[in-house]
Backbone bond lengths (Angstrom), bond angles and torsions (degrees), N, CA, C in turn:
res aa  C-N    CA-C-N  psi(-1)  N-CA   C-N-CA  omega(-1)  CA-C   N-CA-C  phi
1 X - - - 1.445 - - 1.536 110.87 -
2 X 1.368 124.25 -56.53 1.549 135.89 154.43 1.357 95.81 -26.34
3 X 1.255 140.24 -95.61 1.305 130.06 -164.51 1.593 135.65 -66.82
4 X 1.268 101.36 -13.26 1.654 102.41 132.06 1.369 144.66 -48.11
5 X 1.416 104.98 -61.78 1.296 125.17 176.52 1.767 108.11 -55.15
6 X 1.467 114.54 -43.30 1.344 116.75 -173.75 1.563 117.01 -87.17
7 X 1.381 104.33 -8.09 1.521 118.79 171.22 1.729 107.60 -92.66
8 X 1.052 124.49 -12.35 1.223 127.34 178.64 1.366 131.91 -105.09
9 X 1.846 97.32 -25.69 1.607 96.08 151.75 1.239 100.85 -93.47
10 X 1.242 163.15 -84.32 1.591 132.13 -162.04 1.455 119.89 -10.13
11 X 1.086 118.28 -57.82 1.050 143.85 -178.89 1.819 99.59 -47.18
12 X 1.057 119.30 -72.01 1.530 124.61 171.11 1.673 120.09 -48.35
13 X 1.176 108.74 -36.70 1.650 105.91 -172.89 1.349 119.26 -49.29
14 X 1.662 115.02 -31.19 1.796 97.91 -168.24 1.760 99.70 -62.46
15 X 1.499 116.12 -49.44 1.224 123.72 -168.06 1.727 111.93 -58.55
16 X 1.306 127.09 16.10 1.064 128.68 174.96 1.301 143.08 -107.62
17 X 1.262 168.22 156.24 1.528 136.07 -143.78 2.208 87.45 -105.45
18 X 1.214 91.95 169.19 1.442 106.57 -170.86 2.122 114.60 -65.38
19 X 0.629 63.33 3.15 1.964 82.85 -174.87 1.474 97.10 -101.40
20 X 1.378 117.61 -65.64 1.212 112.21 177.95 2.173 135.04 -67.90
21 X 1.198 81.55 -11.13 1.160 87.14 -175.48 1.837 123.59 -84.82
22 X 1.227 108.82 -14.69 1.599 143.88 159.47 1.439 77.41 -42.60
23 X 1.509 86.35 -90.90 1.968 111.84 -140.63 1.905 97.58 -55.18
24 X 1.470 123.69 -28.87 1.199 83.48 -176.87 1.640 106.53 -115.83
25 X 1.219 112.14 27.48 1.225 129.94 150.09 1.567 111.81 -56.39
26 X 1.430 119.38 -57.26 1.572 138.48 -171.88 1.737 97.52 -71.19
27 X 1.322 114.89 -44.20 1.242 103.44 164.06 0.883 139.70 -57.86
28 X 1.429 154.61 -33.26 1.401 159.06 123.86 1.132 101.60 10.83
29 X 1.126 132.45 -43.69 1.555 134.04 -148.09 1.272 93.72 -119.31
30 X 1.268 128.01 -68.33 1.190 103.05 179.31 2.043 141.92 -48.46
31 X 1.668 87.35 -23.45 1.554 75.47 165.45 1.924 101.49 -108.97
32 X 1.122 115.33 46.84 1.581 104.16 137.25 1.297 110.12 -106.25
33 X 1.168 115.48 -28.80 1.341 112.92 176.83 1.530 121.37 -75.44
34 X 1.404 133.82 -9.77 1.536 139.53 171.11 1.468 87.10 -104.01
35 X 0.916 170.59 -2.07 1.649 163.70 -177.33 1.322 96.64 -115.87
36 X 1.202 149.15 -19.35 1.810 170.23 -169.35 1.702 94.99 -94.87
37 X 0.963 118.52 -21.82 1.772 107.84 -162.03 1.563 81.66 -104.14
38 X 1.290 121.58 -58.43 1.732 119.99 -164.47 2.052 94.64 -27.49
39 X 1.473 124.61 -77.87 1.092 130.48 162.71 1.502 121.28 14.32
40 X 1.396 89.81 -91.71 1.397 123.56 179.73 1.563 118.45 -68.03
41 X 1.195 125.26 7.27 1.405 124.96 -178.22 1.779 96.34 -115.22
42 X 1.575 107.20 -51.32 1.454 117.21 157.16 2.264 122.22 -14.40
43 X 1.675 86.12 -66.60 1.243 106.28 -172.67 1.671 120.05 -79.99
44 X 0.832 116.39 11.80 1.271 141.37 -160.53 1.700 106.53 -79.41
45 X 1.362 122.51 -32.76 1.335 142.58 179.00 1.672 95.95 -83.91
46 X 1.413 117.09 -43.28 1.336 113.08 163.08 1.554 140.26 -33.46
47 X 1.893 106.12 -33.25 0.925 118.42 -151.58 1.786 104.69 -114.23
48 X 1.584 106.40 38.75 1.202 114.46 -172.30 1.497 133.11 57.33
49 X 1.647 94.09 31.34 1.955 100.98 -173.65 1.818 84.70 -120.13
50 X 1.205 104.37 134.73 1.775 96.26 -172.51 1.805 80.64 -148.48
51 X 1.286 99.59 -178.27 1.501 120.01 -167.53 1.531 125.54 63.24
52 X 1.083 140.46 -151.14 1.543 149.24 167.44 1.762 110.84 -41.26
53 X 1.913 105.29 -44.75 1.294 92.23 175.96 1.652 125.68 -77.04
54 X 1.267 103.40 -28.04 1.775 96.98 158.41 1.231 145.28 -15.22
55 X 1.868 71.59 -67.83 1.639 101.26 179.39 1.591 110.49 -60.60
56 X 1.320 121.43 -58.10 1.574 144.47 -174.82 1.866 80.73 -39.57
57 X 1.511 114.84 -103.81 0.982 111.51 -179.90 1.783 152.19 -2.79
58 X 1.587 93.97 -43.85 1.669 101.35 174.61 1.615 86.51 -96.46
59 X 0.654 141.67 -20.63 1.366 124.41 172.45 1.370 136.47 -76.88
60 X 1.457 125.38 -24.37 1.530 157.50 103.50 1.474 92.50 -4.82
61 X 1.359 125.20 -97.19 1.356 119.31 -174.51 1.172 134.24 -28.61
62 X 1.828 105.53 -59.79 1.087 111.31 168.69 1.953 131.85 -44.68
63 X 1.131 90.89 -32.75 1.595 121.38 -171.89 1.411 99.79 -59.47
64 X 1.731 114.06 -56.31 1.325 130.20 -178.11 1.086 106.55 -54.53
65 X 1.607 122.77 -71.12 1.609 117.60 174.73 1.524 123.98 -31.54
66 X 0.905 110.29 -63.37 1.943 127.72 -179.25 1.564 81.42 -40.31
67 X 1.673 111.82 -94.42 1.565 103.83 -162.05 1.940 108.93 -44.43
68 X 1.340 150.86 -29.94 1.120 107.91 -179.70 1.829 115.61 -85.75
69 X 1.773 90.16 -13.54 1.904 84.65 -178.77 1.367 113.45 -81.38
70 X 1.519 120.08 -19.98 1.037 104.40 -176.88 1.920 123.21 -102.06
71 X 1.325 90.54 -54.64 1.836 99.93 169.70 1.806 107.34 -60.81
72 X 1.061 110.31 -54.27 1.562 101.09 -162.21 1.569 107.97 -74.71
73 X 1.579 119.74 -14.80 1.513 125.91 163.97 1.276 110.09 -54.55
74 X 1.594 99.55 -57.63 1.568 109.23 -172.76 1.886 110.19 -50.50
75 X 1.309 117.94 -48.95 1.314 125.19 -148.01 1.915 90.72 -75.91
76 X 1.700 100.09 -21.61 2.341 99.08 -169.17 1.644 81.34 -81.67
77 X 1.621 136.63 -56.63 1.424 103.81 -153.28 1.001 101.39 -54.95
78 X 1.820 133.17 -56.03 1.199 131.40 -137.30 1.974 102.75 -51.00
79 X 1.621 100.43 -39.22 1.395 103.98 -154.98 1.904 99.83 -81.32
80 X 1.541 118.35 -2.68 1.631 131.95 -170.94 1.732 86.21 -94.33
81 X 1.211 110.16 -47.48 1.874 108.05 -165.01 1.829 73.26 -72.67
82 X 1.060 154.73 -124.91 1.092 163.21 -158.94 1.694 96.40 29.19
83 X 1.388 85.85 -82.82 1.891 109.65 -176.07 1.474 113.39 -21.59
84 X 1.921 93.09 -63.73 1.497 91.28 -174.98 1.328 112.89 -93.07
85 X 1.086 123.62 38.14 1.598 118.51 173.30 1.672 101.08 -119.31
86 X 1.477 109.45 -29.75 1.341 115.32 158.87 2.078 112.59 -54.64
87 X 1.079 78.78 -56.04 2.066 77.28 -178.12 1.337 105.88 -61.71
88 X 1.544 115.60 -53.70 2.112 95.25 -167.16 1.955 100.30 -74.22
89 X 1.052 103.19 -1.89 1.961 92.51 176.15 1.006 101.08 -132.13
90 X 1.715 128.13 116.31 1.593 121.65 163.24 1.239 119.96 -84.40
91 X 1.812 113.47 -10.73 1.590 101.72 167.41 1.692 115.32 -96.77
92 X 1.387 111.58 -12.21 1.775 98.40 155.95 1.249 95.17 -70.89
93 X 1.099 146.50 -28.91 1.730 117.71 -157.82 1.857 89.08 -84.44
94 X 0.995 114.55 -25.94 1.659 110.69 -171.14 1.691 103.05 -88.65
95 X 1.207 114.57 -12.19 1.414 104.11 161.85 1.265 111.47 -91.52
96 X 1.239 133.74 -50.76 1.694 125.53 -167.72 1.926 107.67 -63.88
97 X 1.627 104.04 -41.31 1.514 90.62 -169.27 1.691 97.32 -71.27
98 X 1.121 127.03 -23.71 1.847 126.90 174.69 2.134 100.82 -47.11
99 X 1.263 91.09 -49.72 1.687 102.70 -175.20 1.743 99.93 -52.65
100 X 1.512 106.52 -74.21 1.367 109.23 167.54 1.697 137.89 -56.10
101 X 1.147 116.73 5.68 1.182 143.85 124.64 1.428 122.81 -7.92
102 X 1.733 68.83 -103.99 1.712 107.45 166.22 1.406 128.82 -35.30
103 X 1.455 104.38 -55.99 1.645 115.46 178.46 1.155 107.21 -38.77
104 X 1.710 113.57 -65.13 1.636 134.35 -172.79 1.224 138.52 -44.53
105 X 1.615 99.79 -37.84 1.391 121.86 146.39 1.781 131.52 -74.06
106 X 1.034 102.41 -15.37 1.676 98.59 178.08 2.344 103.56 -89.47
């Protein structure tokens, strides 16, 4: 599934505007690397740590994965839908960065 997923955004980047192609370039990697910990947090009892700290440990891991697959996923589309909603509209993009502007100055 991992190498699907990473064969399929490669695969997507030329067709993407230049902003976006960074960020989900960097993504690739980042979810092998949060889908890479599930594994390794699993095996962890493997590695001669047994009792309560085991447990503590894959669960720690687990914890880690969730926050980068889930929050830090959430936080790249929002900022990829941004990108390309900025490119097919130049007057939403000239209204929202006017908003953000604004913020910066208050």
């Amino acid at each position: 599934m991992l190498f699907v997923l990473f064969v399929q955004l490669s695969k997507s980047l030329d067709q993407q505007p230049t902003g976006v192609r960074k960020i989900l370039s960097q993504l690739r990697f980042l979810l092998l690397l949060s889908w890479g910990v599930y594994p390794i947090a699993y095996l962890l009892p493997l590695l001669n740590i047994s009792g309560s700290d085991a447990w503590v440990y894959k669960q720690v891991g687990y914890s880690v994965a969730d926050i980068l697959a889930k929050a830090v996923y959430a936080l790249i589309i929002y900022q990829v839908a941004r990108i390309k909603s900025f490119d097919d509209d130049p007057t939403f993009a000239g209204i929202e960065l006017s908003r953000d502007e604004v913020a910066t100055r208050s």
